[in-house]
N, C-alpha and C positions, 0 to 999 in steps of 0.2 A: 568297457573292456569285456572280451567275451573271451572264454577258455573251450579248446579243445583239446583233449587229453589221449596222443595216439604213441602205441608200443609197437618199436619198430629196433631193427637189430642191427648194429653198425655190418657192415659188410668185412669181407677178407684183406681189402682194400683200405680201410679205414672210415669209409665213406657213408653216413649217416644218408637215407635217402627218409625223407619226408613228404609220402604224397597228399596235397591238400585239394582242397574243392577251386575251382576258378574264382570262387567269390571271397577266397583268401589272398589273393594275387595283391601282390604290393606291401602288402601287411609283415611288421615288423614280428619274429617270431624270439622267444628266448626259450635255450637247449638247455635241461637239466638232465646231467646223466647220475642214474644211479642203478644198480640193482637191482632187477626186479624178481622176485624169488620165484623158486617153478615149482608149480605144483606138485606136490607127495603123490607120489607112484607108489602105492600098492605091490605086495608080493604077488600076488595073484594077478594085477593087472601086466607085473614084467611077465609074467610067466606066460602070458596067453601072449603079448606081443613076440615073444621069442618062440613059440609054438604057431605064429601066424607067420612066421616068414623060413621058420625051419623046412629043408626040401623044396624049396618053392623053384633051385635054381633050374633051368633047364638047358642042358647041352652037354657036351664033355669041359674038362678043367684042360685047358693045354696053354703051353707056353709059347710066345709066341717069339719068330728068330729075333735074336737080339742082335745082328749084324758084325758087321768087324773088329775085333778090337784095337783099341788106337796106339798106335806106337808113339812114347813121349821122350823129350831127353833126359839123360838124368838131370838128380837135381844136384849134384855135387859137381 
């Protein structure tokens, strides 16, 4: 029995996707979920990622039309 050990992130969907090599194909696999802890970020490290994307954006901020609004019946 041979182990490979891959970290992969259920999707929005629910949806675990596990991609394996062709020479896994047929092979019985079993899922364990747990926790996996994230690494300790540093004050300094948020500080320059928040300083790496500060001003970055480019263009004007505008709103864009929001179209008609919907006439409903009451609810009463």
């Amino acid at each position: 029995m041979s182990r490979i050990e891959i970290t992969s992130t259920v999707g929005a969907d629910g949806v675990l996707r596990v991609p394996l090599p062709p020479a896994n194909a047929g092979r019985q696999v079993r899922v364990t979920v747990e926790d996996v802890p994230r690494p300790a970020v540093t004050a300094e490290e948020w500080r320059a990622g928040v300083l790496k994307f500060a001003g970055a954006w480019q263009g004007e901020f505008e709103r864009p039309d929001q179209g008609e609004y919907e006439e409903r019946e009451p609810l009463s």
